[in-house]
VOPA-665590 format. One line per 10 residues: number of its first residue (from 1); their letters; for each residue x, y, z of C-alpha. Coordinates in nm, 4 decimals, padded with zeros to 6 digits, always signed. Example, Ala and Ser with C-alpha at 12.3 -4.5 7.8 and 13.67 -1.06 7.14 Angstrom:
residues 2
1> as> +01.2300 -00.4500 +00.7800  +01.3670 -00.1060 +00.7140
This chain:
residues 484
1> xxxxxxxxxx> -07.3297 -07.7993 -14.4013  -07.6110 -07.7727 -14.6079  -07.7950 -08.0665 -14.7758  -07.6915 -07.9417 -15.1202  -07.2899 -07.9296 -15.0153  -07.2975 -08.2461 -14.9007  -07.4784 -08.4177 -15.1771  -07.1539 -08.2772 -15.3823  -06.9002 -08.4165 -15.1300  -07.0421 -08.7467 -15.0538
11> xxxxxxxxxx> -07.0685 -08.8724 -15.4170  -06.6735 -08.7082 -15.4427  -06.5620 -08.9234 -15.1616  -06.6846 -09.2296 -15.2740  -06.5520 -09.2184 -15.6518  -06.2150 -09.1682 -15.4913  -06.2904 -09.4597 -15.2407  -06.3958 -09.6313 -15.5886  -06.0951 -09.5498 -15.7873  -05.8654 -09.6662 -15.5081
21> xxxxxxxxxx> -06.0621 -10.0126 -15.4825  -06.0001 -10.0369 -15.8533  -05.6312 -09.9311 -15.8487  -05.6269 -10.1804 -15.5640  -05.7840 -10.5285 -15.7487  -05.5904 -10.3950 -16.0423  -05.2513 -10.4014 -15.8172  -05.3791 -10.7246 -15.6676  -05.4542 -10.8974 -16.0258  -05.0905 -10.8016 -16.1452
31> xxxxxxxxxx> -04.8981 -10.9497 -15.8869  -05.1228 -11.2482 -15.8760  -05.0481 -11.2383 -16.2384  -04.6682 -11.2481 -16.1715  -04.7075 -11.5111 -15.8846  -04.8351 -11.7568 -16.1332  -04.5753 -11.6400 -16.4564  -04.3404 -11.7457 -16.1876  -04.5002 -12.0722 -16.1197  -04.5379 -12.1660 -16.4242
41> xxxxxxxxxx> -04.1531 -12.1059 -16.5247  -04.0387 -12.2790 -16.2137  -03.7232 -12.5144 -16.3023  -03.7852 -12.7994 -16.0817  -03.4221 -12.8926 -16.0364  -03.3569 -12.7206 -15.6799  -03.1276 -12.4481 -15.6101  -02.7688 -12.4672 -15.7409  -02.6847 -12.1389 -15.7033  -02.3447 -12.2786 -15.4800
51> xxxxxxxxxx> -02.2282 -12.4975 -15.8287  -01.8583 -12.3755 -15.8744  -01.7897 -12.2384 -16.2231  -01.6199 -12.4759 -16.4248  -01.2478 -12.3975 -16.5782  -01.3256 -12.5344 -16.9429  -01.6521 -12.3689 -16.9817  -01.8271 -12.7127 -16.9033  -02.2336 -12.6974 -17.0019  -02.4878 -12.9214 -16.8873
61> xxxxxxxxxx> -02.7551 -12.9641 -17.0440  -03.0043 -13.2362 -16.8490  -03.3385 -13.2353 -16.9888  -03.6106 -13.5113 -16.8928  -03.9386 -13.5603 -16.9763  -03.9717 -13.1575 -17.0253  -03.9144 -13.1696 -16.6455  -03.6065 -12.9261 -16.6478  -03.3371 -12.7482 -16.7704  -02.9861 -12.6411 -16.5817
71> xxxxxxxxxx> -02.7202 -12.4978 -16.7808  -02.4169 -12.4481 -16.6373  -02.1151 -12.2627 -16.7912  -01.8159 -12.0463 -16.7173  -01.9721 -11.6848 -16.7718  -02.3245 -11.7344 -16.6090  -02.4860 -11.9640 -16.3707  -02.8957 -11.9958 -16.4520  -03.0196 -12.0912 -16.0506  -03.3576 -12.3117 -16.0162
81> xxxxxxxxxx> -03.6402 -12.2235 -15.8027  -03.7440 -12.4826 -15.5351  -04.0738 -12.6266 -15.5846  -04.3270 -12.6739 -15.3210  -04.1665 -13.0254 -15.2048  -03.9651 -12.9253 -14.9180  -03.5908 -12.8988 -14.9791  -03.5964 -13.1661 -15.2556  -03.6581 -13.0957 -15.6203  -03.8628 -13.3500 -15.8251
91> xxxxxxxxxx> -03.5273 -13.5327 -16.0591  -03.3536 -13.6001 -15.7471  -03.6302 -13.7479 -15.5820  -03.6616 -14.0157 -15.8720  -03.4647 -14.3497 -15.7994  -03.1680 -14.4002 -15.8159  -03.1782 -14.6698 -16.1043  -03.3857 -14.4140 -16.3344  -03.1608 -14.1307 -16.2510  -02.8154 -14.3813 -16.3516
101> xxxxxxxxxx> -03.0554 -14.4956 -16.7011  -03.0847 -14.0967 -16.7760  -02.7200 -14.0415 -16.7171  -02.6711 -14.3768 -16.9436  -02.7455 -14.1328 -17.2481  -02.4729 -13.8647 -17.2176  -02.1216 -13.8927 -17.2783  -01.9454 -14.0168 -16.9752  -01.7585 -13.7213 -16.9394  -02.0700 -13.5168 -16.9350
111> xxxxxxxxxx> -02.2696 -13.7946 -16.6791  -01.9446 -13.7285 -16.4586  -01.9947 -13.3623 -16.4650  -02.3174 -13.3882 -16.3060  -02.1895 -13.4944 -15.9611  -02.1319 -13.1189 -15.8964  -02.4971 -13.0405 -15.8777  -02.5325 -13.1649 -15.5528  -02.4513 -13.3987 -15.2883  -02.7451 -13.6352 -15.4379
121> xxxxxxxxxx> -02.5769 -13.6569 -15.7887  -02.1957 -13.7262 -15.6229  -02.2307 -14.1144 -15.6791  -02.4645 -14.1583 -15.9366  -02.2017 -14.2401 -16.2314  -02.1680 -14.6012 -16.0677  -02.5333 -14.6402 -16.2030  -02.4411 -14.6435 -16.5603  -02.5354 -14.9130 -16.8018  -02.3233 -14.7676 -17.0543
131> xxxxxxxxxx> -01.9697 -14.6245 -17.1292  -01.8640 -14.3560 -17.4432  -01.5592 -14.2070 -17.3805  -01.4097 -13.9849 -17.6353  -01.1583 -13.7532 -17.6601  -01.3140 -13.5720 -17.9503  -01.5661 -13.4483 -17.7198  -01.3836 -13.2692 -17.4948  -01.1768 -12.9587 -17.4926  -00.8195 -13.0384 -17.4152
141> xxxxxxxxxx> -00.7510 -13.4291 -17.5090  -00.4700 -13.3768 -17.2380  -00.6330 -13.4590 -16.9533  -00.8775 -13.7727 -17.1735  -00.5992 -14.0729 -17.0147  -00.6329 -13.9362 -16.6513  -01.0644 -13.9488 -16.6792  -01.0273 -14.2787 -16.8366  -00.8096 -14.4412 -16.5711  -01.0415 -14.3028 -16.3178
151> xxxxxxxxxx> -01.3515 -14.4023 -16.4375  -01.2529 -14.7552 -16.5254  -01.1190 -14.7538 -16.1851  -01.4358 -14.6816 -16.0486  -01.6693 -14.8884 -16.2590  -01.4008 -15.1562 -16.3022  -01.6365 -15.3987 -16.0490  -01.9682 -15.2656 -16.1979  -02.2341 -15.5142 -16.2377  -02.4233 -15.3039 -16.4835
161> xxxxxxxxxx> -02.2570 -15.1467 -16.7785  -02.3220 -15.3348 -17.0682  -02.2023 -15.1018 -17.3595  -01.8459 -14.9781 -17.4076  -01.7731 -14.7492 -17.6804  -01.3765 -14.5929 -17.6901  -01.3449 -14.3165 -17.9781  -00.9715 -14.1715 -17.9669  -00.8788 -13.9054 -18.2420  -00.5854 -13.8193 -18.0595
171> xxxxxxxxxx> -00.2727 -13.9918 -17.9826  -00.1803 -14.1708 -17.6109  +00.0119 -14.4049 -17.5252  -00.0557 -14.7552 -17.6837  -00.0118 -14.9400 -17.3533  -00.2582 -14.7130 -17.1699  -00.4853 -14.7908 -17.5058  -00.4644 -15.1326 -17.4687  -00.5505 -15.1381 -17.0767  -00.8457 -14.9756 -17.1232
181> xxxxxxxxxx> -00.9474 -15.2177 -17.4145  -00.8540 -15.5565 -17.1409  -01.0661 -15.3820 -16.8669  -01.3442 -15.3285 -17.0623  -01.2978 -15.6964 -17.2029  -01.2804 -15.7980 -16.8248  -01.6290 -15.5964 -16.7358  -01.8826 -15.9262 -16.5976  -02.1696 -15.8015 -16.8011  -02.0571 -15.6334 -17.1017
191> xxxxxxxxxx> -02.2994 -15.7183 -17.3850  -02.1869 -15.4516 -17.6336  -01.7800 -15.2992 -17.7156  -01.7205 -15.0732 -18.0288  -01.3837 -14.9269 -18.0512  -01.2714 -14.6622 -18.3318  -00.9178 -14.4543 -18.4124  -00.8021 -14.2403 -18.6980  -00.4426 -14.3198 -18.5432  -00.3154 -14.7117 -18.5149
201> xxxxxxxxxx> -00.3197 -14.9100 -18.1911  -00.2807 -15.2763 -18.1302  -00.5035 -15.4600 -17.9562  -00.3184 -15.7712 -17.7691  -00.5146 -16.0918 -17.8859  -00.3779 -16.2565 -17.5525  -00.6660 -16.1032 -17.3604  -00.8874 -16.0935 -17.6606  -01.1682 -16.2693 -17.5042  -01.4875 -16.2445 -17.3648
211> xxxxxxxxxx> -01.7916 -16.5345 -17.2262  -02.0369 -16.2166 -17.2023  -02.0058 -16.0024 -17.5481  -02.2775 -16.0260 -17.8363  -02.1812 -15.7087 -18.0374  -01.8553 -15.6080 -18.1314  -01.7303 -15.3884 -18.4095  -01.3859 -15.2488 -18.4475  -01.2859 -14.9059 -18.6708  -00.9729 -14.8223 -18.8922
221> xxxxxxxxxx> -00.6587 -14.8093 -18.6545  -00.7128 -15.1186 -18.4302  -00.6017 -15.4026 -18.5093  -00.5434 -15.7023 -18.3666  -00.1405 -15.7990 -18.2778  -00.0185 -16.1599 -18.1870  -00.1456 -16.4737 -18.2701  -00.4644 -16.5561 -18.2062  -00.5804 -16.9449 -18.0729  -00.5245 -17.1627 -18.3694
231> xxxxxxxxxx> -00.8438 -17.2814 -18.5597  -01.1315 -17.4044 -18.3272  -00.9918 -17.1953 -18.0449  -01.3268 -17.0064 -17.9258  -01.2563 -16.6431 -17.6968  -01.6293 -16.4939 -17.7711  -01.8521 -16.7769 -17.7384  -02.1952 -16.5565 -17.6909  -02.0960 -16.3139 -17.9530  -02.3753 -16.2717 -18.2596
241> xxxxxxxxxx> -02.2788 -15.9259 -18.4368  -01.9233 -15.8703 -18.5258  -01.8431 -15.5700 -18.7612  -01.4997 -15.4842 -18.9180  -01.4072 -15.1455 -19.0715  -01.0683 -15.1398 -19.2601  -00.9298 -15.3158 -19.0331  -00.5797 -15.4999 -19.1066  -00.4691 -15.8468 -18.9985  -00.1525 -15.9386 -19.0389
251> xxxxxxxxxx> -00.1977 -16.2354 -19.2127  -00.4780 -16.4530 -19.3697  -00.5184 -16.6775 -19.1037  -00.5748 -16.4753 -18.8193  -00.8870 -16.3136 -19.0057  -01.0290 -16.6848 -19.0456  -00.9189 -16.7672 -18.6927  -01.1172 -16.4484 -18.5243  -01.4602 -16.5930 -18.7441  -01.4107 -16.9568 -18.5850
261> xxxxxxxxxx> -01.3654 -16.8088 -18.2947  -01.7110 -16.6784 -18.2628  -01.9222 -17.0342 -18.2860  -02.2939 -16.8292 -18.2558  -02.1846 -16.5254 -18.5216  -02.4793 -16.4500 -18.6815  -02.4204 -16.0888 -18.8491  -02.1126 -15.9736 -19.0152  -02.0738 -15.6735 -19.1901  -01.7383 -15.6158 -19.3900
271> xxxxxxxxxx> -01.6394 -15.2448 -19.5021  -01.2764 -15.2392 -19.6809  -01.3391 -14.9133 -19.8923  -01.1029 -14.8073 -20.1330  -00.8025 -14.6287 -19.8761  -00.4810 -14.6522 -20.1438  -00.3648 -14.9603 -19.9804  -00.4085 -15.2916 -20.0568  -00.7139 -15.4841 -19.9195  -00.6511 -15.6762 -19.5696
281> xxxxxxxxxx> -00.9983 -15.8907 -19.5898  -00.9088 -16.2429 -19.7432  -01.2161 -16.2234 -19.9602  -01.3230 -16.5073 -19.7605  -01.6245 -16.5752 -19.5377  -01.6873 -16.9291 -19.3787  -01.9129 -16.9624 -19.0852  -02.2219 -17.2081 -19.0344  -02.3743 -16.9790 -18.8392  -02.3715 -16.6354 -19.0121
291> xxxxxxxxxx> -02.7244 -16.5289 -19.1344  -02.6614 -16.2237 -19.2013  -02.3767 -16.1130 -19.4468  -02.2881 -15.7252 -19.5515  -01.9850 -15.6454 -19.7241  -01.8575 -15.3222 -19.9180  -01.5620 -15.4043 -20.0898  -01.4041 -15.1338 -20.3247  -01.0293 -15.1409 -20.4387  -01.0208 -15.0629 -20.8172
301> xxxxxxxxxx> -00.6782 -14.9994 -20.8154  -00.5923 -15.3835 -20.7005  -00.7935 -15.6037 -20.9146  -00.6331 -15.9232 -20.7556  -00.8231 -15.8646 -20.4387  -01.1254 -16.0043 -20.6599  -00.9933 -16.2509 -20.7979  -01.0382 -16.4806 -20.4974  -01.4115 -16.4277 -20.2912  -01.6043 -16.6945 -20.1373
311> xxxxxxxxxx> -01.8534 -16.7432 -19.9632  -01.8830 -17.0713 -19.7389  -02.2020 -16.9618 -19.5405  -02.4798 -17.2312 -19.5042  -02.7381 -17.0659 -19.2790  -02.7358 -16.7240 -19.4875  -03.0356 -16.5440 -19.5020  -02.9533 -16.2047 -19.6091  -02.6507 -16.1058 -19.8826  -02.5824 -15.7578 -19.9446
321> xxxxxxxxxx> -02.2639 -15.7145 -20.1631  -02.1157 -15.3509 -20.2914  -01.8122 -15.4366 -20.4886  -01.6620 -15.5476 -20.8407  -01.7352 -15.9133 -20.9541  -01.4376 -16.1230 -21.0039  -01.3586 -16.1656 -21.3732  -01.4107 -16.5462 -21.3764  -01.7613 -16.5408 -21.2535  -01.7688 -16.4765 -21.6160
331> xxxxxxxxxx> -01.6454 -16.8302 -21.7036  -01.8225 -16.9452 -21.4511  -02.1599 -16.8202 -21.6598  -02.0450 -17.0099 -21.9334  -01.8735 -17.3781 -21.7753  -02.0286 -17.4466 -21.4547  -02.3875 -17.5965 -21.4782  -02.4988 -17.4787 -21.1494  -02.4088 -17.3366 -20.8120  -02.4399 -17.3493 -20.4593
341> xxxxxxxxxx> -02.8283 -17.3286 -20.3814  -02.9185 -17.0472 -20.1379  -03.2283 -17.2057 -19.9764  -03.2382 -16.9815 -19.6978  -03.1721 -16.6584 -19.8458  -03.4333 -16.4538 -19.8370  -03.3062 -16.0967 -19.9522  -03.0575 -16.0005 -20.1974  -02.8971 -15.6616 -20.2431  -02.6492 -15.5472 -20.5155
351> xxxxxxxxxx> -02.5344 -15.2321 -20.6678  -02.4902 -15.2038 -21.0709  -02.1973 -15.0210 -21.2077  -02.1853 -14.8647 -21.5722  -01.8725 -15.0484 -21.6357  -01.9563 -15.3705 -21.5456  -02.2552 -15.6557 -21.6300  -02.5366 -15.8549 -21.4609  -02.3859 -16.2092 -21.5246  -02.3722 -16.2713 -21.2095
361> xxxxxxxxxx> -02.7478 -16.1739 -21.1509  -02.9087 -16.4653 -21.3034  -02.6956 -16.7247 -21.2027  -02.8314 -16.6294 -20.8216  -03.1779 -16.5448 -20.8754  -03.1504 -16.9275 -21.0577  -02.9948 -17.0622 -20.6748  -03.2158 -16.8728 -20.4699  -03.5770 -17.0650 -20.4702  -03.7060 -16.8859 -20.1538
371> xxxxxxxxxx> -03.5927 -16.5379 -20.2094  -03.8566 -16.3077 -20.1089  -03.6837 -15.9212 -20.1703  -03.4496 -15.8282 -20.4205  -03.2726 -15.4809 -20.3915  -03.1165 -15.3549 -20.6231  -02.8904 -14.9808 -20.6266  -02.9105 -14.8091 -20.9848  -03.0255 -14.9642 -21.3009  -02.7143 -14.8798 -21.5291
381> xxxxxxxxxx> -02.5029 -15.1168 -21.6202  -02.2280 -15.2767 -21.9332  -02.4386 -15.3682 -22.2056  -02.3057 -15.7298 -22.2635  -02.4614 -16.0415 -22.3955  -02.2812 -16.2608 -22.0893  -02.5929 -16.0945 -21.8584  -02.8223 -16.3694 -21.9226  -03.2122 -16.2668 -21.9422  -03.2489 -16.0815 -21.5832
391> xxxxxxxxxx> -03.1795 -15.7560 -21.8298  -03.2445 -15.5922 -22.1438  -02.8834 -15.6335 -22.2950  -03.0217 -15.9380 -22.5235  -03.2734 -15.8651 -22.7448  -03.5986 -16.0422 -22.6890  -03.5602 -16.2122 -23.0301  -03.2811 -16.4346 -22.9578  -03.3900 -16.4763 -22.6398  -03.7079 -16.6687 -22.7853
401> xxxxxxxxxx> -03.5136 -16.8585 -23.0190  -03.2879 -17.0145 -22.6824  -03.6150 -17.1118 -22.5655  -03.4579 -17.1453 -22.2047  -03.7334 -16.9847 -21.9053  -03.6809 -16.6295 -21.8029  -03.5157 -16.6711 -21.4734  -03.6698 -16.3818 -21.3623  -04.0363 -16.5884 -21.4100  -03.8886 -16.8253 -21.2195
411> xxxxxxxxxx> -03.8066 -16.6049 -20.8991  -04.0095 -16.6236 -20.6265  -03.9519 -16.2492 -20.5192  -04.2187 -16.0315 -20.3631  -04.0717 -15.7046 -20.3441  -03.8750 -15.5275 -20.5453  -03.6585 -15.2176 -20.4503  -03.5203 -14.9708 -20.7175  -03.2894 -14.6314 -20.6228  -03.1604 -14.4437 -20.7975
421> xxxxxxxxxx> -03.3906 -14.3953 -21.1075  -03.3541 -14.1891 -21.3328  -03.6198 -14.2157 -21.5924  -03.4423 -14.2898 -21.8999  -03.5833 -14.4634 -22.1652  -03.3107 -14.7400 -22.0438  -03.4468 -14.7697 -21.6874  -03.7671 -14.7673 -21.7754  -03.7313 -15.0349 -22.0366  -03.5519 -15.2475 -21.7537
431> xxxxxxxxxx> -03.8547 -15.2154 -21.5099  -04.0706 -15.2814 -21.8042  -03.8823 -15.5944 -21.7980  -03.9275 -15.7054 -21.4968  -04.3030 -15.6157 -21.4240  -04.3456 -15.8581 -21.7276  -04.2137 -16.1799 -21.5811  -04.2018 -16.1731 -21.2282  -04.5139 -16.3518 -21.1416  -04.4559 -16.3164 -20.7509
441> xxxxxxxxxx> -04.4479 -15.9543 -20.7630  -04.7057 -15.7620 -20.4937  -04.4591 -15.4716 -20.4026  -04.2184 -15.2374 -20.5855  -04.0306 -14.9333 -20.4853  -03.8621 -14.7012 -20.7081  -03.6955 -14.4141 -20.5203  -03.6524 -14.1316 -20.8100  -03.4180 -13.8803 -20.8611  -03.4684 -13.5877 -21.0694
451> xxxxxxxxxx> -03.2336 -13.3092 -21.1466  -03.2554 -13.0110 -20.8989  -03.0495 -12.7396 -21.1336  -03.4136 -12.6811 -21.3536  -03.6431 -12.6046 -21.0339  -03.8880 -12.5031 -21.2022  -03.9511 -12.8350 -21.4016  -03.8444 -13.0269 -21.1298  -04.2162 -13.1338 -21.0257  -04.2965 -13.1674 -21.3940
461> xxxxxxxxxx> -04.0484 -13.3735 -21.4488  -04.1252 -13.6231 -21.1337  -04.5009 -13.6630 -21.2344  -04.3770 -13.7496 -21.6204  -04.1391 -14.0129 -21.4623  -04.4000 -14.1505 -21.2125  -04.6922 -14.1493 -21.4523  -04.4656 -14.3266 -21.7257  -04.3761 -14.5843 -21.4814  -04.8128 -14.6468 -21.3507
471> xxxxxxxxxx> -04.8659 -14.7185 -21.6766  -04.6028 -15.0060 -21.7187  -04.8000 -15.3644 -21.8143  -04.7500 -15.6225 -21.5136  -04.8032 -15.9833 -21.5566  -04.8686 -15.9613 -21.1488  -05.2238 -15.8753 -21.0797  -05.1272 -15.7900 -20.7574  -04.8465 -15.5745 -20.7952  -04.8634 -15.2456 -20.6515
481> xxxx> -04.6092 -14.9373 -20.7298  -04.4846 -14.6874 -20.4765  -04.2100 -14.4255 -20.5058  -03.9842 -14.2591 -20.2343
């Protein structure tokens, strides 16, 4: 072959050599490509590609720290790569107290599902702090009182659970109800029990009792049934946070009794909203221990259930009440002199109403020489002249010619909370009226609310409101306005 031919052949041969190396790093740098895609979407769970498919569709969802993610469900079954660890995945290798706290977060019945993963989750529900069982939350409520009884039979012993929450929307059988409440009661460490029902069950006050509880609150259909210990009797000597939705008694004094009974109660939050039947709360509360005090109290329809509400509560510290005034607080204004001095309350909250008056208002800014935060829900209210000088309803005028001190100068509050406003030339008078005499002021908050169905002069409208209210006189040099 002559020099010429092969000068033509060898370059040949080597750009095909050449465009077969390429082809070949090219090849090479796509599945090295689609090595690492796979790394880097490696579930870290471990295989559980044997998990039997669950007959009510069951999903788990277990997500932690961004560590994982198994789903599990009737139609497909999503199976996780092994890592580089051996045969263990990197969840199951955490302890076993983390992995019980992480199940502590789900529903029970979903922290029970788990144990199907593998032979490392099988007895990891015994390492719950924490119990919600619900039978809203599952698909067939059937099978709710045979999970119950099993799990309480398990955990029955536990030295860890300290929160018990029971939700039934569904009817079973009150006994069966009740056992689970004693159990629960009977649990060495419980700290926390909250039981709800849009049905009616009793709870038997016999074995109403517990050395360990600090939070309890109890929701519509229980109720408590029997008698419980007569006054001074104590069955929840630790607990400091007792709340009470509609909740019946079934008569005066066993409401009274279950207060006494809790000697260290220092929260209690009342809600008796307006259900068409009359009110079970006494309109009493007497505790020495109570520093906290919520109530929401609305039954229009049975005006006697304001006729009688007192308040007995020495240590208070916080007052929030959403309710009608009883119609002789209005004599009261008028014959009593003075009345009980609040020297440890420190916040107020109250909500106006358009058909009713502030006379209550002064008469407790007047018996409350340390309060620091006054809160107050909606500016409208009766024009009357029983509503003292904490308003607008008297004119200034006659106000001068009483020559009795503003209360409101008087007041010691720092902040001062407004929602609800409006901007009329109403509300803004009534701020007006109280940037001019409360000398303590360093903080107020208006949250405004501006009509929506005008969208395009809904932003004008906020800045006129807001601007309106900056420019407000304050006798407080240090008061400072912010809106929400």
């Amino acid at each position: 072959m002559d020099n010429f031919a092969r000068r033509k052949i060898i370059p040949l041969v080597e750009r095909k050599r050449l465009i077969a190396d390429q082809k070949k790093r090219k090849r090479i740098g796509e599945i090295n490509k689609k090595v690492n895609l796979e790394k880097k979407n490696r579930c870290v769970l471990g295989s559980i590609s044997d998990i039997p498919r669950h007959p009510n569709r069951l999903s788990i969802l277990i997500n932690f720290c961004g560590i994982g993610l198994v789903e599990l469900n009737k139609k497909k079954r999503i199976c996780a790569h092994r890592v580089g660890m051996g045969s263990r995945d990197l969840i199951s290798s955490l302890p076993d107290e983390v992995l019980g706290k992480i199940l502590s977060f789900l529903p029970t019945h979903i922290a029970a599902s788990t144990s199907v993963l593998s032979k490392r989750w099988r007895n990891l529900l015994a390492l719950v702090d924490k119990l919600d069982l619900s039978d809203a939350s599952v698909g067939c409520p059937l099978g709710f009182p045979e999970f119950v009884d099993k799990t309480l039979a398990l955990l029955k012993n536990s030295s860890l659970i300290k929160t018990f929450h029971l939700n039934c929307e569904h009817r079973h059988e009150d006994s069966r109800v009740d056992g689970w409440i004693h159990t629960a009661l009977e649990l060495r460490f419980l700290e926390e029990l909250r039981l709800e029902t849009v049905g009616m069950y009793s709870i038997e006050t016999e074995f109403f009792t517990s050395n360990t509880l600090v939070d309890l609150t109890i929701c519509d259909g229980f109720y408590p049934d029997g008698r419980l210990p007569p006054a001074g009797g104590v069955f929840f000597p630790a607990l400091k946070r007792l709340s009470l939705f509609s909740v019946a008694f079934a008569d005066c004094a066993m409401y009274d009794d279950l207060v006494l009974g809790c000697p260290v109660l220092e929260e209690l939050f009342l809600h008796y909203p307006d259900d068409n039947n009359p009110p079970a709360w006494t309109g009493d509360v007497s505790s020495s221990s109570i520093e906290r005090l919520t109530i929401i109290h609305h039954y229009p329809d049975y005006r006697e259930a304001y006729e009688f509400v007192s308040f007995a509560t020495p240590s208070l510290l916080y007052l929030d009440y959403s309710g009608y005034v009883a119609d002789q607080y209005d004599v009261f204004h008028f014959y009593c002199k003075s009345m009980p001095v609040f020297h440890n309350l420190l916040t107020l909250s109250f909500e106006s109403d358009k058909e009713k008056g502030w006379q209550v208002v002064p008469l407790l800014l007047n018996s409350s020489p340390n309060l620091e935060t006054l809160v107050i829900k909606g500016l409208v209210h009766k024009v009357t002249n029983r509503c003292g000088d904490a308003c607008i309803c008297i004119p200034k005028k006659k106000k001068k010619e009483e020559g009795v001190p503003c209360c409101l100068s008087t007041c010691r509050v720092k902040m001062l909370t407004i929602s609800g406003y409006l901007g009329t030339c109403r509300e803004r008078k009534q701020i007006s009226h109280f940037l001019g005499n409360m000398k303590c002021l360093e903080t107020v908050k208006v949250g405004v609310e501006v009509d929506n169905q005008q969208e395009n002069h809904v932003h004008k409208r906020y800045m006129g409101i807001i601007n309106a209210l900056i420019k407000l006189p304050r006798v407080s040099p240090n008061c400072q306005i912010q809106f929400f």
